[in-house]
Kinemage of the C-alpha trace (Angstrom):
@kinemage 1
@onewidth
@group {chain A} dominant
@subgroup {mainchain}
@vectorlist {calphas} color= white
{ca unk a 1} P 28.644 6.790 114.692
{ca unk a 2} L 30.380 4.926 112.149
{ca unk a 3} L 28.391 4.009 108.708
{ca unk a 4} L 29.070 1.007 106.927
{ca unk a 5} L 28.697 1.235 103.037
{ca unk a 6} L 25.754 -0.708 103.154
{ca unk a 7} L 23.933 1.739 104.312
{ca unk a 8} L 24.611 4.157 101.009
{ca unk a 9} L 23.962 0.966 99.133
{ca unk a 10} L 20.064 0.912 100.738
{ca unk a 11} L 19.576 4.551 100.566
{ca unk a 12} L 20.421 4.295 96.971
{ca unk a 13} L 18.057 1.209 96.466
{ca unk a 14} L 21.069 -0.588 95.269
{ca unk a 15} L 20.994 -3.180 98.320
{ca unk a 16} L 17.148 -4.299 97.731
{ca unk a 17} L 18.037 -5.111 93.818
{ca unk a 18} L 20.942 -7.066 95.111
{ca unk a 19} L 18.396 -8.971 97.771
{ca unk a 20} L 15.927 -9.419 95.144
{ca unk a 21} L 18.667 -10.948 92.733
{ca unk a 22} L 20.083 -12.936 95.531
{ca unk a 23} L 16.836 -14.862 96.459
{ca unk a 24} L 16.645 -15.734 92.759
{ca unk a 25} L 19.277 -17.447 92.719
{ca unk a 26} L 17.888 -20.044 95.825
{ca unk a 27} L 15.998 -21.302 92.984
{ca unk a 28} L 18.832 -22.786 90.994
{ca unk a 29} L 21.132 -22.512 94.250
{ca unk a 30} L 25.002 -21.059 92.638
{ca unk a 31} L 26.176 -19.864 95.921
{ca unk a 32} L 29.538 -21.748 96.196
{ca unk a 33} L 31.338 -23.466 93.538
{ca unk a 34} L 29.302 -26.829 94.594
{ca unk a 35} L 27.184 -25.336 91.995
{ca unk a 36} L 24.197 -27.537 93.526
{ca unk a 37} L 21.896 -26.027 90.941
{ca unk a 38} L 19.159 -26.757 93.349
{ca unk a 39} L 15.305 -25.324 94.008
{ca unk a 40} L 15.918 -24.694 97.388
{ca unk a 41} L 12.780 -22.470 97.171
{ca unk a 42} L 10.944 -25.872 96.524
{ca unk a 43} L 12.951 -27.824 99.224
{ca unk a 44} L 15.921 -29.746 97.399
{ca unk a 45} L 18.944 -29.558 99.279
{ca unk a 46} L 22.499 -29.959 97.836
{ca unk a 47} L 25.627 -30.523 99.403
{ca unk a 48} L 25.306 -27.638 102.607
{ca unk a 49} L 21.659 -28.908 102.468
{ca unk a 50} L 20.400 -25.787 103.540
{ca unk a 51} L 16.439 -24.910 102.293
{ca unk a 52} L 15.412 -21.350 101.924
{ca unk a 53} L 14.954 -20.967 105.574
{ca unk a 54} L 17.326 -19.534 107.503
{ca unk a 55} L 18.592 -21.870 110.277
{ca unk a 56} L 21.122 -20.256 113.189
{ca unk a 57} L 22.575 -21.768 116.852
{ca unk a 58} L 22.899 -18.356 118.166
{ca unk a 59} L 23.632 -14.803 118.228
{ca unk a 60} L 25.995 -12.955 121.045
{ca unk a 61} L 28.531 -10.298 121.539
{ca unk a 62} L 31.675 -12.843 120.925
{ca unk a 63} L 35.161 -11.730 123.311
{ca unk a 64} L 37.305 -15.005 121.332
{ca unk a 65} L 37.847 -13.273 118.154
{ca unk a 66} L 40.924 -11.602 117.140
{ca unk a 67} L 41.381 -8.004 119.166
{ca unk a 68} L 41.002 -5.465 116.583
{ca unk a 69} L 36.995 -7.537 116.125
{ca unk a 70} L 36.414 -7.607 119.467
{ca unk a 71} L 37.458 -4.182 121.146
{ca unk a 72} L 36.262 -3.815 124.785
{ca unk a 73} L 32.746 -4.639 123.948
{ca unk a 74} L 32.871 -7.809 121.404
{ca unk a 75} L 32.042 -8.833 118.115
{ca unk a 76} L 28.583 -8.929 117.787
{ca unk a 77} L 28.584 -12.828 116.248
{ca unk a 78} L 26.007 -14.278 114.543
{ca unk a 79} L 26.557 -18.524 114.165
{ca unk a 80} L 24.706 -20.183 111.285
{ca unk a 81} L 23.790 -23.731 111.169
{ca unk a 82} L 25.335 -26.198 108.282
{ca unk a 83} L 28.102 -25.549 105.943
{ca unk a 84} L 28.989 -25.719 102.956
{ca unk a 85} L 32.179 -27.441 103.709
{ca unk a 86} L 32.494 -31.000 105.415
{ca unk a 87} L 35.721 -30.802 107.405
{ca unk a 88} L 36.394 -34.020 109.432
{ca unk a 89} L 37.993 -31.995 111.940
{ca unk a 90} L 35.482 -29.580 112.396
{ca unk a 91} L 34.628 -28.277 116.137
{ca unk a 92} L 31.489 -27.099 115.476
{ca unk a 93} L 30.429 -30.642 114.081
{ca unk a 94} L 27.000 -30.593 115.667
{ca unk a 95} L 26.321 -26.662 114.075
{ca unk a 96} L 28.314 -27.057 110.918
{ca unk a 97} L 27.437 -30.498 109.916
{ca unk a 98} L 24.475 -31.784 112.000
{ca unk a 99} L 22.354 -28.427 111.394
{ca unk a 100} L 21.731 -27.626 115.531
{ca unk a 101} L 19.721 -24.275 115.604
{ca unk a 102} L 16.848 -22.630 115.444
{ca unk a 103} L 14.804 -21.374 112.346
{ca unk a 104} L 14.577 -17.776 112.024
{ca unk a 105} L 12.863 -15.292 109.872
{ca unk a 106} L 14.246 -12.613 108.297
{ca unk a 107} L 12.432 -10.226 110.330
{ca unk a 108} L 14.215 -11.942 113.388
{ca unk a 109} L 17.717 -12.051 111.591
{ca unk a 110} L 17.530 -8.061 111.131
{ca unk a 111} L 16.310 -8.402 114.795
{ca unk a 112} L 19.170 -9.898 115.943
{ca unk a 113} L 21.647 -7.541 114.084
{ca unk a 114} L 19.958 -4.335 115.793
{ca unk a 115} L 19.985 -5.923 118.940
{ca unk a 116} L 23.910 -7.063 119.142
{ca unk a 117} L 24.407 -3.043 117.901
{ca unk a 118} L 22.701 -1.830 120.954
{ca unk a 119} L 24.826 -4.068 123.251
{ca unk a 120} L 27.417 -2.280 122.207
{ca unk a 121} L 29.372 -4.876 119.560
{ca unk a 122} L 31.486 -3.339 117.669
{ca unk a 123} L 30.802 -5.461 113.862
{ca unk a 124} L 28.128 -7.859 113.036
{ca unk a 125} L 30.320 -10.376 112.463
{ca unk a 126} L 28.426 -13.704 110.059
{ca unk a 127} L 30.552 -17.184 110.596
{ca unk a 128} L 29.568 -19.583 107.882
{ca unk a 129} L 27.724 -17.225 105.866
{ca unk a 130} L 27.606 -18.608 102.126
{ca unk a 131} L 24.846 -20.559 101.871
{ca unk a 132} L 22.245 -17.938 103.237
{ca unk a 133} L 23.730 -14.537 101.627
{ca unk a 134} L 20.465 -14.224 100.328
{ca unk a 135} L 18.254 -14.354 103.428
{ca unk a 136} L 21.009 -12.086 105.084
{ca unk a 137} L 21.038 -9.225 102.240
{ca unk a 138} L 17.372 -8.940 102.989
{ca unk a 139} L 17.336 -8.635 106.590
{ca unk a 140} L 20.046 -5.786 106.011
{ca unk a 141} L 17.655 -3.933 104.171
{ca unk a 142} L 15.390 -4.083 106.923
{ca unk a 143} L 18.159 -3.609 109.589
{ca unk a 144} L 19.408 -0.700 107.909
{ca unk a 145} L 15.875 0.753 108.259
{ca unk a 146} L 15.939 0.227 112.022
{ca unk a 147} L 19.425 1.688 112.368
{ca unk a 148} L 22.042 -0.695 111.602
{ca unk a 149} L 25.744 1.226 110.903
{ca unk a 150} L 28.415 -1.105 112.277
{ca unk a 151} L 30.407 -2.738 110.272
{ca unk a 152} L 29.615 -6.169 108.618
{ca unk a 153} L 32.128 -8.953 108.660
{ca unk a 154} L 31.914 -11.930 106.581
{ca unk a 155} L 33.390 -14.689 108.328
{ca unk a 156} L 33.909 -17.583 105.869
{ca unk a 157} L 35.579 -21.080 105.087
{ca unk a 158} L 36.881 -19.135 101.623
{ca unk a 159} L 34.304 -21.628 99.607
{ca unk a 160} L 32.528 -18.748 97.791
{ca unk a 161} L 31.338 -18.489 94.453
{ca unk a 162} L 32.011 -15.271 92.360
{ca unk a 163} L 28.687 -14.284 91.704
{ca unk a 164} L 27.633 -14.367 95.450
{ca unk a 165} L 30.838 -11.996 96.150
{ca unk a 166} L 29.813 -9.574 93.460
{ca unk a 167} L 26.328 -9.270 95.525
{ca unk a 168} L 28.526 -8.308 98.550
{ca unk a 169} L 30.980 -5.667 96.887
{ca unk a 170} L 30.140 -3.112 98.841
{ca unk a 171} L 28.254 -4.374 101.644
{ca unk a 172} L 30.856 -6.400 103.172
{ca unk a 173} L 33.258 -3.885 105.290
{ca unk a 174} L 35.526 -6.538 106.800
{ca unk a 175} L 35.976 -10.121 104.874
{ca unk a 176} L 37.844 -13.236 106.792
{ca unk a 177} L 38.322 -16.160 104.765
{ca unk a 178} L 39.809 -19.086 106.479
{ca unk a 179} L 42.161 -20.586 103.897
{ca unk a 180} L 42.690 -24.220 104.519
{ca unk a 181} L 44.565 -26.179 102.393
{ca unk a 182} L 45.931 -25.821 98.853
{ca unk a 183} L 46.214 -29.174 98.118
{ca unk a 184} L 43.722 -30.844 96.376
{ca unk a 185} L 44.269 -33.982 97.700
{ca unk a 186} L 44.224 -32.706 101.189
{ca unk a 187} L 40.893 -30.733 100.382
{ca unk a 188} L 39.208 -33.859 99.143
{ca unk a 189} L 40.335 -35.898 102.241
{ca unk a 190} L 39.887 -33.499 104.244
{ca unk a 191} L 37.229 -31.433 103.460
{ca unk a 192} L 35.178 -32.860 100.896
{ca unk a 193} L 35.921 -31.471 97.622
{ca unk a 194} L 39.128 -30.770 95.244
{ca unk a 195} L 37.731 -27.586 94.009
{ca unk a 196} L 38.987 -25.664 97.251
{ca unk a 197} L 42.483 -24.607 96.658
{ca unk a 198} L 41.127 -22.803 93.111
{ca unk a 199} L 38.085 -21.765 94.532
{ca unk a 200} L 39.927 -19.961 97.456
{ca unk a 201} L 42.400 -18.816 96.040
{ca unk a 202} L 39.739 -16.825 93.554
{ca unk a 203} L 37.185 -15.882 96.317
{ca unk a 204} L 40.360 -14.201 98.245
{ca unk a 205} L 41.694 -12.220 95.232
{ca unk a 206} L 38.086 -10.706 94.562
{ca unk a 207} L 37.929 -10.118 98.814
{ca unk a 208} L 41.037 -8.001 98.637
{ca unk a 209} L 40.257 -6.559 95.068
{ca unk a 210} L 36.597 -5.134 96.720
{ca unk a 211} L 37.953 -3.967 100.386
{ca unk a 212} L 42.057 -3.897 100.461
{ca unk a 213} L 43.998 -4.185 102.995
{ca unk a 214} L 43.005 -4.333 106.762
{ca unk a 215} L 42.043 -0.475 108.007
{ca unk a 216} L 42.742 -0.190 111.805
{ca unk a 217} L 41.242 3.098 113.213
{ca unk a 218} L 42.505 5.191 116.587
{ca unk a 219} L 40.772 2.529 119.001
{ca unk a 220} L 42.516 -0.158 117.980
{ca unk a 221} L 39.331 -1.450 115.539
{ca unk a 222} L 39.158 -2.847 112.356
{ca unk a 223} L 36.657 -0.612 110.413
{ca unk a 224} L 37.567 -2.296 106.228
{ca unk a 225} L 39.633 -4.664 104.532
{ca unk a 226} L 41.044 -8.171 104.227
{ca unk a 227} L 42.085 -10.519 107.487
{ca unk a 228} L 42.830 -14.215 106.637
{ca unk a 229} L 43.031 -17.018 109.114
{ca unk a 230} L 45.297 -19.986 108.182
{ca unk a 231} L 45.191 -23.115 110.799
{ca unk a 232} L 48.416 -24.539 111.171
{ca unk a 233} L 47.716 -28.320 110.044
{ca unk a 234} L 50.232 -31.271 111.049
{ca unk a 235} L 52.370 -32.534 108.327
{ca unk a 236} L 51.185 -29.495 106.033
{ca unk a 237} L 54.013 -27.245 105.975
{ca unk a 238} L 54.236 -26.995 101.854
{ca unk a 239} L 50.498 -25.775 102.434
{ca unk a 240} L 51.029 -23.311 104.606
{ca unk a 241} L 54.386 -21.604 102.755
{ca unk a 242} L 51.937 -21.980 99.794
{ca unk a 243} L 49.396 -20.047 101.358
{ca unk a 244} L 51.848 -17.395 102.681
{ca unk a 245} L 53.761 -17.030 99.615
{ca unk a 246} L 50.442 -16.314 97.686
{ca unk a 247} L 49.034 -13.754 100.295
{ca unk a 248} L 52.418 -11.979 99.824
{ca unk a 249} L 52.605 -11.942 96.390
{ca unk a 250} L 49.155 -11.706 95.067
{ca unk a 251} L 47.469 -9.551 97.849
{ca unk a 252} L 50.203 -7.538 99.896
{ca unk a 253} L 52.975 -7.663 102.179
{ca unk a 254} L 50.291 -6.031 104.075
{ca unk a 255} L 47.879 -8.469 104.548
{ca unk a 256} L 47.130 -8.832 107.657
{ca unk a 257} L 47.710 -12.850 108.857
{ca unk a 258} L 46.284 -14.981 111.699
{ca unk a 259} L 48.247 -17.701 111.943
{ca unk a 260} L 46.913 -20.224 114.223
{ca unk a 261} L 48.321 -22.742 116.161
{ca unk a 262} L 45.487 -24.337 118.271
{ca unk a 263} L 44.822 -26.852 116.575
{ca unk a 264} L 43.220 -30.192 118.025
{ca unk a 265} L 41.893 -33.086 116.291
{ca unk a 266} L 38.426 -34.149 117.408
{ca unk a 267} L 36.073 -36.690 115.665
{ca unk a 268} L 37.031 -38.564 112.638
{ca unk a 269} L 40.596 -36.810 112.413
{ca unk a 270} L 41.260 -38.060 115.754
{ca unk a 271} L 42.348 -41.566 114.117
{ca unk a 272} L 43.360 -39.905 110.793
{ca unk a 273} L 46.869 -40.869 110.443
{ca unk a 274} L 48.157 -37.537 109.407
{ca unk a 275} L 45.857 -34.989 111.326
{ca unk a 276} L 45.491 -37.011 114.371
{ca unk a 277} L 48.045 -35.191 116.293
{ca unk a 278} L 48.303 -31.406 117.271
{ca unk a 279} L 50.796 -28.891 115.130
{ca unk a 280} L 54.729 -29.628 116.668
{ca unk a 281} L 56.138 -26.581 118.019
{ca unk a 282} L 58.749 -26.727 115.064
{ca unk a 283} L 55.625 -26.756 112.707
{ca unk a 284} L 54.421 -24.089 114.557
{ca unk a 285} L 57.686 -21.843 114.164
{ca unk a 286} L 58.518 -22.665 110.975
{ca unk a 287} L 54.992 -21.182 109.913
{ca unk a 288} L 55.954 -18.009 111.233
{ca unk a 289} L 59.490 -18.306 109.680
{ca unk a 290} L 57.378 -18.596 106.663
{ca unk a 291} L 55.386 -15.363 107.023
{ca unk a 292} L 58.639 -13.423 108.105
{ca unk a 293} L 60.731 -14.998 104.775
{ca unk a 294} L 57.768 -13.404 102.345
{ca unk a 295} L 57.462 -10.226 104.137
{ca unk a 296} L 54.427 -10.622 105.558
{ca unk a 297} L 54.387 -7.613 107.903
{ca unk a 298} L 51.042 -8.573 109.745
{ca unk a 299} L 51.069 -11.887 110.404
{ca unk a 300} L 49.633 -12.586 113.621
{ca unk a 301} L 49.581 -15.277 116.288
{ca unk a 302} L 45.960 -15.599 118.224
């Protein structure tokens, strides 16, 4: 059976420090570049307002995922409530924004991990991870214990703050940021803050600088490395050669892409005047005309 890193990390006693260091920062909460600087431990709340309990909507073996996650027997995916982002176009509003879920211990999280590994998943993959790394570095330790091994995939909006990715160097096998926007403007209108494009464009470097480029073994699975998502946004075409040219040129031609088109505006962006539409097929195209101009060999459609 494959063995992730993580599981050198806990053998070592390396993983429990970096649980134990983790929870202390709850306390004066430096997660994401918010920078809340909240007690969550005493039950202040800042932007994602997320307390020190760890809140999910569910946990399944997940077929949607890009194929080299999902394999024959799915991603073992693991949704947590809240976010740390406010996107008005969000499609998970009632998970990411309205907190739907149930509260779960850490005893139930490393629970949940083993049991998604028996069902055969292929990763444990964490969407909207950032503002609970330290509940889920503690329920690895304990997983580990029980026999976790598959790899661990870090499935996030890109809005992560450096010291919470230096507690994941070598835990996290597979990261995949989505990268939004690198407009500030956009990312405050859109999003809630101006601090994204920088932020991303950080958290990615130190992603690719800790795993590299996307490793694809003999079955077709993605076992380390970098995958980016990039939703193609109406009317944001300088964002998205933006966001191409700086995967090419700061990560690798290798990089491997998803460039998606599926957009669909639902709540308030439904009567936004620029993001109230789907992508045009020519927006569409000249994304991938993009991708192809900077050499970027993996760029994907899903």
């Amino acid at each position: 059976m494959f063995n992730a890193n993580y599981v050198r990390l806990h053998e070592e006693g390396e993983l429990i420090k970096r649980a134990e260091t983790a929870k202390a920062m709850l306390r004066q909460c430096n997660l994401c570049p918010h920078n809340c600087g909240v007690d969550r431990t005493a039950g202040e709340k800042g932007v994602c307002r997320a307390g020190s309990e760890v809140r999910i909507s569910g946990a399944a073996p997940h077929f949607g995922e890009e194929r080299v996650l999902t394999g024959s027997s799915g991603s073992g995916t693991v949704f947590f409530s809240l976010c740390n982002l406010h996107c008005i176009f969000c499609q998970n509003y009632e998970i990411s924004h309205l907190g739907h879920g149930q509260v779960v211990s850490v005893d139930r999280l490393a629970d949940l991990f083993i049991r998604l590994q028996h069902r055969g998943c292929h990763n444990i993959n964490l969407v909207s991870p950032t503002h609970y790394v330290p509940q889920i570095l503690s329920a690895l330790c304990l997983a580990v214990d029980l026999g976790l091994r598959i790899p661990l995939v870090y499935n996030t909006g890109g809005f992560d703050s450096l010291e919470a990715l230096a507690l994941l160097d070598g835990v996290v096998d597979i990261y995949m940021p989505d990268i939004k926007f690198f407009c500030e403007s956009s990312s405050e209108r859109y999003l809630g803050t101006r601090l994204y494009p920088a932020a991303v464009r950080e958290a990615v470097t130190v992603m690719h600088r800790q795993v590299g480029d996307l490793v694809i073994d003999s079955q077709g699975l993605a076992t380390r490395g970098l995958l980016v998502r990039h939703l193609i946004m109406p009317d944001h075409a300088k964002d998205t050669e933006a966001i191409l040219q700086f995967l090419a040129e700061s990560m690798s031609t290798d990089t491997y892409v998803n460039i998606m088109a599926q957009y669909s505006p639902s709540r308030q962006a439904k009567s936004d005047g620029v993001i109230g539409r789907i992508p045009s097929s020519q927006e569409i195209m000249a994304a991938h005309q993009a991708a192809s101009r900077f050499g970027l060999r993996r760029a994907r459609a899903h």
